[in-house]
C-alpha positions as CSV (number, residue, x, y, z in Angstrom):
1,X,-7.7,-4.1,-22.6
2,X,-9.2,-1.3,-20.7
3,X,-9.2,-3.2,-17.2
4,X,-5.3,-3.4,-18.3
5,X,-5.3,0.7,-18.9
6,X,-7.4,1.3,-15.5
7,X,-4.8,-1.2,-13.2
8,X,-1.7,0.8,-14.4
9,X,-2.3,3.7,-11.6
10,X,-2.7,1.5,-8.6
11,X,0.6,-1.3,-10.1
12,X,2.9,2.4,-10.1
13,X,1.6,2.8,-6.7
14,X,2.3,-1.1,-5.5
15,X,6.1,-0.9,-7.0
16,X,7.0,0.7,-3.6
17,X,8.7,-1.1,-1.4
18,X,7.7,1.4,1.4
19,X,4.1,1.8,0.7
20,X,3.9,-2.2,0.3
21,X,4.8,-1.9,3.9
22,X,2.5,0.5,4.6
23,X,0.0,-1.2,2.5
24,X,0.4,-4.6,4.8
25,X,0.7,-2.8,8.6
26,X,-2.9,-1.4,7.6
27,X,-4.5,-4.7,6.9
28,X,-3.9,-5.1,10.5
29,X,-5.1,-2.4,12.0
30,X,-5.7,1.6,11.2
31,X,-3.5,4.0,11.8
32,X,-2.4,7.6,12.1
33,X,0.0,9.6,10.3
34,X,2.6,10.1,13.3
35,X,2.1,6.0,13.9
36,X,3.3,5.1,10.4
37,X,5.8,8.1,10.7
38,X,7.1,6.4,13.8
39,X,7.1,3.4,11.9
40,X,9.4,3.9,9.1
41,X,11.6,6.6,10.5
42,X,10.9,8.9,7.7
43,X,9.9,12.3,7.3
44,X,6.6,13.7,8.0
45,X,6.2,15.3,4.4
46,X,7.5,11.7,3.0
47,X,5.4,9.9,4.9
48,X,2.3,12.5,3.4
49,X,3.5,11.8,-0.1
50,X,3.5,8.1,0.3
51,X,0.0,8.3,1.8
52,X,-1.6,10.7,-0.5
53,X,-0.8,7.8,-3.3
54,X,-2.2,5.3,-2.0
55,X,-5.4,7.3,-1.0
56,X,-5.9,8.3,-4.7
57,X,-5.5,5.0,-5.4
58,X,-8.3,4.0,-3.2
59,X,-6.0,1.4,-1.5
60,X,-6.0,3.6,1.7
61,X,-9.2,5.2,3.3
62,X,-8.4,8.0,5.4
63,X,-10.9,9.8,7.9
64,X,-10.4,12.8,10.3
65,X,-10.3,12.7,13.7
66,X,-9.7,16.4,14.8
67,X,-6.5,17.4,13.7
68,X,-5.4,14.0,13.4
69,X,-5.7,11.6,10.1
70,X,-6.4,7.8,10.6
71,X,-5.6,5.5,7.8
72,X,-7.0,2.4,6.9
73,X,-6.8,-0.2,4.2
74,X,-10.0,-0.3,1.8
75,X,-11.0,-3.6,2.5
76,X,-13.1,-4.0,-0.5
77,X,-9.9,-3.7,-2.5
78,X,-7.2,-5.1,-0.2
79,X,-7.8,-8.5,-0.6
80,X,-7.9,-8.3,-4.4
81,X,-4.2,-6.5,-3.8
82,X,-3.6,-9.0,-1.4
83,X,-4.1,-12.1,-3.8
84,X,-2.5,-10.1,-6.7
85,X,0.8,-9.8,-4.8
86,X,1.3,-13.4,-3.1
87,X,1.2,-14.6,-7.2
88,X,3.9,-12.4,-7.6
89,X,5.7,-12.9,-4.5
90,X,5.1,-16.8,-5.5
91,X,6.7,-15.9,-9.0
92,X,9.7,-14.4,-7.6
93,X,10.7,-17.4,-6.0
94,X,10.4,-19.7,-8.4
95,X,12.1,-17.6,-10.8
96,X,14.7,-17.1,-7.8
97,X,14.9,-21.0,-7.7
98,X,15.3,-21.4,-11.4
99,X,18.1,-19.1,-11.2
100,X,20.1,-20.7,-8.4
């Protein structure tokens, strides 16, 4: 029950649909703030919110670069995430199918 109690932080962080998008552009490759910015056409101190979350979460390593901030996904957890959401995703749709 306490692995239960210890996933509920990083599942609140996962039921965004933005930082799911986030979340899957960093598997691919790191990034900056202003990249990710660029990416979703929000603001800056959205874009900061949405990335402090998934740092604390230890989904996201972040590391300076000067002034800048590059972001990356922690690959010891990512593809535990990774497999955690295709059963979902694989859920959905046959829950979608069920329904049609």
């Amino acid at each position: 029950m306490d692995c239960f109690k210890a996933s509920i932080p990083i599942l609140k962080v996962l039921c965004d649909e933005t930082r799911l998008s986030i979340l899957s552009m960093l598997s691919h490759n790191e990034m900056n703030g202003c990249e990710i910015n660029r990416a979703f056409h929000c603001t800056q101190p959205t874009i900061s919110y949405h990335m402090k979350l998934l740092v604390d979460a230890s989904l996201v390593n972040s590391r300076r670069e000067g002034c800048t901030v590059i972001y990356s996904s922690n690959e010891e957890i990512w593809p535990h995430v990774k497999a955690l959401l295709d059963v979902l995703c694989t859920a959905a749709k046959q829950k979608e199918n069920m329904n049609e």
